[in-house]
Each structure stands twice: as C-alpha cells, then as structure tokens.
C-alpha positions in Angstrom: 1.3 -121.1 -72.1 5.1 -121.0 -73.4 5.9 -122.7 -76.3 9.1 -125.0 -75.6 12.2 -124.7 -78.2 15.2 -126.8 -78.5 17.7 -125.3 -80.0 20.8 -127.5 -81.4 24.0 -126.1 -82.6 27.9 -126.7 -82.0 28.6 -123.3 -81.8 27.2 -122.5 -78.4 27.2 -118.3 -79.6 24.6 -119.4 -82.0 22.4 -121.3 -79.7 22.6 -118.1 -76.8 21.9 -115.9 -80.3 18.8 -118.0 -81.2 17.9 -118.0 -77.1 18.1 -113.7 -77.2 16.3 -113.4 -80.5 13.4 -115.6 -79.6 12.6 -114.9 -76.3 11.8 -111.9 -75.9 9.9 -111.9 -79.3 8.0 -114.9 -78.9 6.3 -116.7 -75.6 8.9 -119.2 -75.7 11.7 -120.7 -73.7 14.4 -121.7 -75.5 16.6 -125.0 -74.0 19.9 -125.1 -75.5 22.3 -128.2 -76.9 25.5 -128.4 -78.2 25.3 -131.9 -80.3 22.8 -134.2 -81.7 23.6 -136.6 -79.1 22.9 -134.1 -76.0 19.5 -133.4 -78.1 18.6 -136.6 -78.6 19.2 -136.9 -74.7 17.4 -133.9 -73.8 14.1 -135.0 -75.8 13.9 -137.9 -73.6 13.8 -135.8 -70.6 11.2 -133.2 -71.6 8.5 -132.2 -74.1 9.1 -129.6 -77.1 6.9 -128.1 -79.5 9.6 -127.4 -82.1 13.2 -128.2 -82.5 15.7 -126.0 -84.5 18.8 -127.8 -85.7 22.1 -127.0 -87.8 22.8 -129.1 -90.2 26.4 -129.2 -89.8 27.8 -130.7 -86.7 30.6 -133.3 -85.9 30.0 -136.6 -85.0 26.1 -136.9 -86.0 24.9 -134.1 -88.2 21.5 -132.4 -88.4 20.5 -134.9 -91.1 20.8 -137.7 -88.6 19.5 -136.4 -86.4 16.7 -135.5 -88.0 16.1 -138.7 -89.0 16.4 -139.8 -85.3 13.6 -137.1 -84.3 11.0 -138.6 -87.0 11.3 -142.2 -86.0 10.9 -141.5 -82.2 9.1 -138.1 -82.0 7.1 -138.1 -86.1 4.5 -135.6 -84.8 7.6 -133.0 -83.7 8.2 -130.0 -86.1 11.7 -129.4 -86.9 13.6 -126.4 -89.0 17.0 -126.7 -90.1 19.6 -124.1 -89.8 21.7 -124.1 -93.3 24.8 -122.0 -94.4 23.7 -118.8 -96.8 22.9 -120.1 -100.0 23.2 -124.1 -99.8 19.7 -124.7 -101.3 20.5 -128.4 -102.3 21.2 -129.0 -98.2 17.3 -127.0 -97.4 15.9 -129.1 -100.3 17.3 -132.0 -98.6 16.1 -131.1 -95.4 12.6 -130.7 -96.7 12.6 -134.0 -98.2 13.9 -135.7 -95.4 10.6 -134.2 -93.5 11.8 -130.8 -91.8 8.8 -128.0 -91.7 11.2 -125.4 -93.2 14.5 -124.2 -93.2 16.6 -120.9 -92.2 19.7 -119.5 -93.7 22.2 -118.5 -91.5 23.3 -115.9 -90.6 19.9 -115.2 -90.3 17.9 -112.5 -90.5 15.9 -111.7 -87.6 12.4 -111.0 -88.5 12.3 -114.0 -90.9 13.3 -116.0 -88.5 11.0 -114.6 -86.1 8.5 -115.1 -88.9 9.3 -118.8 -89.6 9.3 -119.9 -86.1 5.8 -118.6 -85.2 4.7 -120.4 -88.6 6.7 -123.8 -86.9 4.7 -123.4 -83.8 1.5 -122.7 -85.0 2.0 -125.9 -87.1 2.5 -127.8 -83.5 -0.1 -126.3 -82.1 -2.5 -127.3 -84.7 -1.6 -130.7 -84.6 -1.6 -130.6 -81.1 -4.8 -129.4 -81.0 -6.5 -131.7 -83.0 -4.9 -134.9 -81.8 -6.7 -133.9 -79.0 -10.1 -133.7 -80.8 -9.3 -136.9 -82.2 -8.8 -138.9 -78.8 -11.8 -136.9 -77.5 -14.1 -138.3 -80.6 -12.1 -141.8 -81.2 -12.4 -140.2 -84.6 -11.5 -142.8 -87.6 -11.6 -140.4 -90.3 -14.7 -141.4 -91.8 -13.8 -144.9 -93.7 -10.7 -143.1 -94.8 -8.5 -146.7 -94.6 -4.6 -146.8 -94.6 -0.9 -147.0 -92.8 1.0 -146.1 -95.9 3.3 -142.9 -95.9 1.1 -141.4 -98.3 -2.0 -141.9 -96.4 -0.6 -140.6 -93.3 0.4 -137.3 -95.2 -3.1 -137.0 -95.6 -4.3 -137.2 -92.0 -1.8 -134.8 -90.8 -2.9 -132.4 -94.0 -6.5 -133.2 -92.4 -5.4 -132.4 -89.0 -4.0 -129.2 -89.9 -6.5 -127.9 -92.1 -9.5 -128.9 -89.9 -9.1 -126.3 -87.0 -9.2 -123.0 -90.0 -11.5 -122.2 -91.9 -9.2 -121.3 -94.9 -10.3 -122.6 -98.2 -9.8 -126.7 -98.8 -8.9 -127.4 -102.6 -9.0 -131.9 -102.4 -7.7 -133.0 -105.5 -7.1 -136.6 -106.9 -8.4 -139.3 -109.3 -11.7 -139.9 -109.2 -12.3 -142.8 -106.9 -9.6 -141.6 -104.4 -12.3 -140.5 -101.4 -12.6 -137.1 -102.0 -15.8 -137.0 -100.3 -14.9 -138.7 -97.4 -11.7 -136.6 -97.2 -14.2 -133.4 -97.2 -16.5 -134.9 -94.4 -13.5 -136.0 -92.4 -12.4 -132.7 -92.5 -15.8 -131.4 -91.6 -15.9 -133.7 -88.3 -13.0 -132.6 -86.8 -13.8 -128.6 -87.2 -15.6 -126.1 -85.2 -18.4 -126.2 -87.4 -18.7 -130.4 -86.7 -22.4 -129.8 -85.5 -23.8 -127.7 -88.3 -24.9 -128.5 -91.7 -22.4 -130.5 -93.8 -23.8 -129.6 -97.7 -22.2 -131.3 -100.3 -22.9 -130.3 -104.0 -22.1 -132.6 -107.4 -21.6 -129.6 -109.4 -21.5 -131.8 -112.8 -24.7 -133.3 -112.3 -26.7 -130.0 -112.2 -27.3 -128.1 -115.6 -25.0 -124.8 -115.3 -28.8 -122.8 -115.8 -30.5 -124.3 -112.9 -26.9 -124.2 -110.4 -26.9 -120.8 -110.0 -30.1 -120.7 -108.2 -29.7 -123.7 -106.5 -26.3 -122.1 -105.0 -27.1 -118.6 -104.3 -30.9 -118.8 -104.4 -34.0 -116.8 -105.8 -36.3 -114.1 -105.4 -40.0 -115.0 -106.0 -40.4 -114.2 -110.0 -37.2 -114.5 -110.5 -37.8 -116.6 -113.3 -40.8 -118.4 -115.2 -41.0 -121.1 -112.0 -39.7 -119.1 -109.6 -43.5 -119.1 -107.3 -41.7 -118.3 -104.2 -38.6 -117.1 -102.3 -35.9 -119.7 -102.0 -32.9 -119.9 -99.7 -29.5 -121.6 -101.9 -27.4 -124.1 -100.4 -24.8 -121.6 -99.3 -27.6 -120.3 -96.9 -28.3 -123.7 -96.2 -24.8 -124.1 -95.6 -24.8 -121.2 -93.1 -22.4 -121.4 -89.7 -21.1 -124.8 -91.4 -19.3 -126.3 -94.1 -20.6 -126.4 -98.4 -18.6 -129.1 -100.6 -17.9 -128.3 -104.1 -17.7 -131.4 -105.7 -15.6 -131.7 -108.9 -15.2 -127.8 -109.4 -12.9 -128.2 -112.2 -16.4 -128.9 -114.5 -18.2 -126.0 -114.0 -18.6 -123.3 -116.5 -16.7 -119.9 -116.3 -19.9 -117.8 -115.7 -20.5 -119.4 -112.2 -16.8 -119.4 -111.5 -16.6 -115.3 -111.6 -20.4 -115.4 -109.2 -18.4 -118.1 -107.0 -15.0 -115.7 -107.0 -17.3 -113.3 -105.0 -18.7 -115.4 -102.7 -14.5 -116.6 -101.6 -13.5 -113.2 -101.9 -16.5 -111.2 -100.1 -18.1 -113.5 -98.2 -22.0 -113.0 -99.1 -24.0 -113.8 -101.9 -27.1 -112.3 -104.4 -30.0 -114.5 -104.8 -31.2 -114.7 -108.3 -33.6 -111.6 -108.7 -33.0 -109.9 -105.8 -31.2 -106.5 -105.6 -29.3 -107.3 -101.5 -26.6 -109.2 -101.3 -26.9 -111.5 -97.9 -23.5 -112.2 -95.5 -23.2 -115.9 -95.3 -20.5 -117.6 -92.8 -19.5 -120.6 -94.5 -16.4 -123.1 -94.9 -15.6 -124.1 -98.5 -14.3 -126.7 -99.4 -13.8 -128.3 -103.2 -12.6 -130.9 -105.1 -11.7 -132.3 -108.5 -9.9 -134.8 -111.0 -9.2 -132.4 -113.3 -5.9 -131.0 -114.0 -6.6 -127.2 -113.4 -3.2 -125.6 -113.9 -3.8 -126.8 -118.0 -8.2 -126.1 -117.8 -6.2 -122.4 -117.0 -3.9 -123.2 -120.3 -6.9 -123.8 -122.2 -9.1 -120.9 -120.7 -11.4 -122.9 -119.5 -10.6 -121.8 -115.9 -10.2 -118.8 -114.1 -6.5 -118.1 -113.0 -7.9 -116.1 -109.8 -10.5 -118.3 -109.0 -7.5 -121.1 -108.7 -5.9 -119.2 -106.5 -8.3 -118.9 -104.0 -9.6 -122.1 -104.3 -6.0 -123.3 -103.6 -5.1 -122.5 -99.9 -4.8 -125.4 -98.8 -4.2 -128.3 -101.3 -4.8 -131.8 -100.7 -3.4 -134.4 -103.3 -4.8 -137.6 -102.5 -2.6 -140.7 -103.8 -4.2 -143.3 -106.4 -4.9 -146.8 -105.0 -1.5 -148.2 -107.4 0.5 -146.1 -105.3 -0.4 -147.3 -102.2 -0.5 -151.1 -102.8 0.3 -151.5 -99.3 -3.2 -150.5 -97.8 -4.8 -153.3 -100.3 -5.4 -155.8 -97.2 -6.8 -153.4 -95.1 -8.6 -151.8 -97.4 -10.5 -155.1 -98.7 -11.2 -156.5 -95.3 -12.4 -153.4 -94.1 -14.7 -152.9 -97.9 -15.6 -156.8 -97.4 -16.3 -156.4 -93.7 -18.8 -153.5 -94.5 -20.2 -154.7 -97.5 -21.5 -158.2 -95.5 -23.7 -156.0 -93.1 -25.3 -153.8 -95.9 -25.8 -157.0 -97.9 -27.0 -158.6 -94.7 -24.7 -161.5 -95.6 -22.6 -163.8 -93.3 -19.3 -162.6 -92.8 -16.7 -163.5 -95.1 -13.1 -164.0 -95.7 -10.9 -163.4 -98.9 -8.3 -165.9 -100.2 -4.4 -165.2 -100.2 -4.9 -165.8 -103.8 -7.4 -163.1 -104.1 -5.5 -160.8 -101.9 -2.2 -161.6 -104.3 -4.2 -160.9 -107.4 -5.8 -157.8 -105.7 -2.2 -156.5 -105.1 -1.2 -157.1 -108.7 -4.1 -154.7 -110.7 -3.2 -151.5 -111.8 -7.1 -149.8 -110.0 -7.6 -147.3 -112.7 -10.5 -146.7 -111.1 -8.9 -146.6 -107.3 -11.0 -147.7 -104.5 -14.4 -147.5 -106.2 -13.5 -150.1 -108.5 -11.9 -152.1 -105.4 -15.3 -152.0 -103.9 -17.7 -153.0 -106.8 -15.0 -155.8 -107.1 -15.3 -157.2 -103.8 -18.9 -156.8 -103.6 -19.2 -158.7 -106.5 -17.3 -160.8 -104.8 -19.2 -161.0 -101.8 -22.6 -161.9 -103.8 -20.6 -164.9 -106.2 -19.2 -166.8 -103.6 -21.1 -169.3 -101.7 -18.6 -170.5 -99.5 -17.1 -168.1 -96.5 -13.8 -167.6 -98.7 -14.4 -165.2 -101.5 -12.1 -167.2 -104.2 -10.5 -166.4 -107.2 -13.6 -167.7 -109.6 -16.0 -165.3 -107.2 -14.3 -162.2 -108.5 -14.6 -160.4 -112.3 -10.6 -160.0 -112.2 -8.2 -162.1 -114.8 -5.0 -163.8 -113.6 -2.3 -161.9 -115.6 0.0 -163.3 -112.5 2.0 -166.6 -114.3 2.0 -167.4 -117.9 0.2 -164.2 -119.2 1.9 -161.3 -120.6 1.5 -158.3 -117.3 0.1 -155.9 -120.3 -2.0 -158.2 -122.7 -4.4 -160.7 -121.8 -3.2 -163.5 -124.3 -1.1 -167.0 -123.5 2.6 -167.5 -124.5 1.5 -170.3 -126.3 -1.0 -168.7 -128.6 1.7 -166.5 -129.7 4.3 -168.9 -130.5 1.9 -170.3 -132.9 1.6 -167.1 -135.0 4.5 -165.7 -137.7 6.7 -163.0 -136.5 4.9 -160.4 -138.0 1.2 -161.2 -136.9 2.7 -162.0 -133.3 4.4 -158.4 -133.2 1.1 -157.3 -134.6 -0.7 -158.6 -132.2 1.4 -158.0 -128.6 1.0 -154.6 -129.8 -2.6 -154.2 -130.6 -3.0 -155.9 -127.1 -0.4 -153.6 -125.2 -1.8 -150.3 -126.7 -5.3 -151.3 -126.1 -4.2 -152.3 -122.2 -1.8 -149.6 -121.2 -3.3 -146.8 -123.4 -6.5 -147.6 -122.2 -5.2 -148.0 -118.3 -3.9 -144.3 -118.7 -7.4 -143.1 -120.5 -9.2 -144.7 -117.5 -7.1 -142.7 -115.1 -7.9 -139.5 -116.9 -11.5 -140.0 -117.6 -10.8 -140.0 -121.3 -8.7 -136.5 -121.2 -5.7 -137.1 -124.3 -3.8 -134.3 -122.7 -3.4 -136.1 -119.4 -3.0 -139.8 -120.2 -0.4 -138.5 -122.5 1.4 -136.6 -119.7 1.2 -139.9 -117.9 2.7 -141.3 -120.7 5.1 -138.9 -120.8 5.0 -138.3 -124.3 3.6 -135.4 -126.6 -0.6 -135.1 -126.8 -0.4 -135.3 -130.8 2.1 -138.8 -130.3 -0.6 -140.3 -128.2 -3.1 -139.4 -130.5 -1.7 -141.3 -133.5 -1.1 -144.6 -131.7 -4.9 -144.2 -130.4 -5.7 -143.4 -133.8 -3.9 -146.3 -135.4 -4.7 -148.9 -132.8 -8.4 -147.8 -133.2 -9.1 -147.0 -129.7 -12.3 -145.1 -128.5 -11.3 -142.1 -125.4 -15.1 -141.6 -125.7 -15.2 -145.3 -123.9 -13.6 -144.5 -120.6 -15.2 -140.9 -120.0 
C-alpha cells in the first residue's frame, strides 16, 4: 500500500523536486502545496502518513504550521525542511515536536534515508493504535493525560511492535514494571511467557544459574538438569529488573546473550539459541556507574536501543487526581472495603508533596488512608501527611511563631538545621542515598554536598 506524502513548500520547483526524488525511490505518492494555508486545507480533505514542510514561507511559516498539525493531527509525523546549516531553526523544530529535520539543498540518499525512517515511524504507530482498539488496551494501570505521560505511550507504541532491546529508566517508584508489561501486551510475543527478574534480590552466585541454567553436577546442589529463565523466557519477553545493580561478571555473560543470541548453562559445554525479547530497567545513573567502572560501556550500549525515561510523580502533578481515584478505587476492592471518596483538602495537600518516592509512596499513602477513615471521605486526619500548606515554612516543618520566639542566631540555626535535613534529605530519597546524584540534583559539587551532610549530621545510609 502507498504511503501518502504532503509536501509543503513556496517554491513550487522544490515541491516537483521532492515529488521526482521520492517516488520513484519509495512506494509513495507525493501531494503537493504551495502554503501552510493550502496544507492545512488539504489535510482536511485527505489522509497522510507524513508531511514534509519548509520552514520558511510567507504568510504562516513552517513553525505555525507545525503547530497547527500537532493540535489537529498529534499522531501525524512531520520533518522540516531547513536552509544548510541553521541548526538553531532544526533544534527548534525538534522541540516544537517534528520527527526530524532535512537541510536543504538536500542530499538525495539522506533524504531518501530519513523519509523511510518518518514512515516507518507512522506505520508503527499506526499499527499499534490498531492493536490498541482491537484489545481496549489501558496500558496496564499506567494512569495519566500529562504531556510527559503521553510521551510515554507513544515511546510504548513504537517500541512494542520490535523486538529491539528496551532500556526503562526512572526513579524508583515510577512504574517500571508496569511500563515493561505494557510493553509486553501490545507485542507479538503478548501470549507467551512474560519473565520478570529482580536482579538485586538474588546473590550475584546463585543469578547466574538461575539465568542461564545448569548442567546436573554443575555444582555441589546441582542433582539435576535445569532450564534458566531465559529458556523459560523462550518465544517471549525476560525483564531485567534494576540492571544497573548487577556485578560486572554477569554483565560480560549477559553481553553475549544481546549480542549472540544463545546462552551456556552452568556446566555444560553447548551453548543453546534462545529467542527472546529483553527488556531492562533501572534507577541508577549508568552513564557515571561507567565513570566509576562499575559498568560496562558496551553492555550500555546495547542495553540502550531504545530508552525510556519515565517522569517522577513531582513532575507530573497534574495526573495527581487521576492517579488517587484510580489508586483509591483499586485499593477498596482488594481491601474489600466500601467505596470511598477523597476530600478537596486531601487532593490539595496531595498536589503540594514533593513524592520522593513517586507513586509507590502515593499508594501506601492512600491506602493508609483508605484503612483510617471511617467515614466515605478519606479526610485530612485519615492520612500520614503534614499540612506545610498555610503557616508552615514549605521546607521545615516548624510554626512562624516558634521561631519568632527564638534569638537571631538560634532561629537561623534552626531554619537551617530544618531546611538541610528537608531538602537534602528530599534529594537523598530521590537517589536512594547516592551523594553523587542528589548532589547533581542539587546542582552543586559531590564534596559540597558532603560537608553540609556532614555538618548538619545527616545519615544517606537512612534513605537507601
């Protein structure tokens, strides 16, 4: 089937240009428009896969009118046309939510190049917005309308129909899991095993066999032949929980397995073929474990196909309603309790905390919640969260008043103590305890952190 092409320019010679290059390189047909205006009127009229736009044009420029495109077509991949060399107008161009961009005058295998790479991109997402109105698919508990959330379900959507590598990376409490199983769902491989691994919760000894497997005398225990979970894992999907915590030995045996496709049971002198999708997942900041040797540069890289970052709970504050009706909705049935309702003045104060622990802490809140209140309104004294909303300091925890009361000296002393303790420990909480990255949070040196840790006696060991 022909892949449909808009292609928007002023100067008509470089639309007819665009028309002979592409069409008889690509299974395309290639409609033609001379403004933004005669685009925007064409759009209506007919469906494209991809549109291809210069960014210079009297009356409304490619800008606008890709702006136009996103609010009334967002699921429509564009690429902008820029002069030779204006990387500030492609950067812009990117941020403003085109795929990519092409310099003119253009080369004609790179642009032949780019535009397959744009339509594939449609197709994809074509493709699986089918699946998903096929399956109704919610993707699995995965809860939210912001803009960063919805960067995540099309990065879901695209990934799902490959079976490149998936590296999911966020804080912890950010869904990882479910973003792994959501991607899982809406694959090929949707009906065979799903096998997700914790890979800090087994000893580094005993998770080599239970990945690859053994041969009977293997070891001491070892009474019998035993298939590892990437066996298990055959024709379907494994999960690497929190990579970034395993030790560089299994790294190089995992290396293999992403680069040649088959593994060697412990004992055994055969490798085996497996056919498996990988996907991983950490908190960790890699790019610095690398730094500090403590991870394998190559390993990274194939890990890192496909990245996706997903956002902290402060950073989408917006999904906070949804999210607790939904967490408060779910949590009733499993408790087997009547369904309840949360207050406005929850739901402000909800809106208002910093999540260092994103939306696992969300959900032991409100479950807490659920079990404290005795009414059908979960109220503010039904939920373990203070009030820093009116006459408390948005840091510190103390009254105005109390510090009013106290000498200039002991009342710096004090907001201090309490403002270290808060936001220091906010940023510790984020980073499970990791200096290096609380203090890059902080923006400030490792060894500055340390001091004001040191001299405001606070424990890192405490939020690990």
């Amino acid at each position: 089937m022909k892949a449909n092409i808009l292609a928007v320019d002023d100067e008509k010679d470089m639309t007819r240009l665009l028309q002979r290059t592409l069409e008889p390189e690509i299974n395309c047909s290639v409609t033609m428009a001379f403004s933004a205006k005669m685009a925007l009127s064409i759009l209506e009229q007919k469906h494209f896969d991809l549109v291809i736009c210069d960014i210079r044009m009297p009356g409304m420029d490619g800008f606008e009118l890709l702006g136009q495109i996103k609010n009334n077509y967002p699921d429509l991949t564009v690429v902008m046309l820029t002069a030779f060399g204006n990387i500030e107008s492609a950067v812009k161009a990117i941020k403003k939510g085109a795929y990519d961009f092409i310099s003119k005058p253009f080369d004609q295998d790179e642009i032949i190049f780019k535009v397959q790479k744009a339509l594939e991109r449609s197709l994809l997402l074509k493709e699986n917005k089918r699946l998903l109105k096929e399956k109704e698919f919610n993707p699995l508990q995965l809860i939210g309308k912001s803009e960063s959330m919805q960067r995540v379900y099309d990065q879901i959507s695209l990934v799902a129909s490959s079976d490149v590598t998936v590296l999911i990376t966020g804080e912890s409490g950010t869904g990882k899991d479910l973003t792994a199983r959501s991607i899982h769902a809406l694959s090929p491989r949707k009906d065979k095993s799903f096998i997700p691994v914790n890979c800090p919760t087994i000893p580094e000894n005993i998770l080599e066999s239970e990945l690859f497997g053994y041969k009977k005398g293997a070891f001491t225990d070892a009474s019998r032949d035993k298939d590892g979970l990437f066996q298990e894992a055959d024709k379907g999907t494994i999960f690497l929980d929190e990579i970034g915590d395993i030790g560089t030995s299994i790294q190089t045996k995992l290396l293999r397995v992403l680069q040649e496709k088959e593994v060697k049971p412990l004992g055994d002198t055969k490798v085996k073929k497996i056919d498996v999708r990988i996907i991983a997942s950490t908190n960790r900041n890699l790019k610095q474990k690398i730094a500090n040797h403590e991870f394998r540069e190559d390993f990274f890289y194939r890990l890192n196909v496909l990245p996706i970052e997903l956002p902290p709970l402060r950073d989408r504050i917006t999904d906070i309603p949804l999210l607790a009706e939904h967490l408060v909705t779910k949590h009733c049935k499993k408790l087997k309790k009547k369904p309840k309702k949360i207050s406005q003045d929850v739901m402000d104060l909800l809106m208002k905390q910093p999540w260092p622990g994103n939306v696992r802490e969300l959900e032991n809140i409100l479950v807490q919640g659920i079990l404290y209140s005795k009414e059908k309104m979960i109220d503010l004294p039904d939920i373990p969260l203070e009030n820093v909303s009116r006459e408390k300091n948005n840091f510190t925890g103390f009254d105005k008043a109390d510090i009013n009361a106290l000498p200039y000296k002991e009342a710096k002393e004090k907001i201090l103590h309490e403002f270290n303790h808060d936001y220091i420990g906010a940023k510790l909480s984020v980073s499970n305890g990791n200096i290096t990255r609380a203090a890059r949070q902080c923006h400030m040196e490792r060894q500055a952190l340390q001091q004001i840790i040191k001299r405001f006696n606070i424990n890192p060991d405490n939020f690990r």
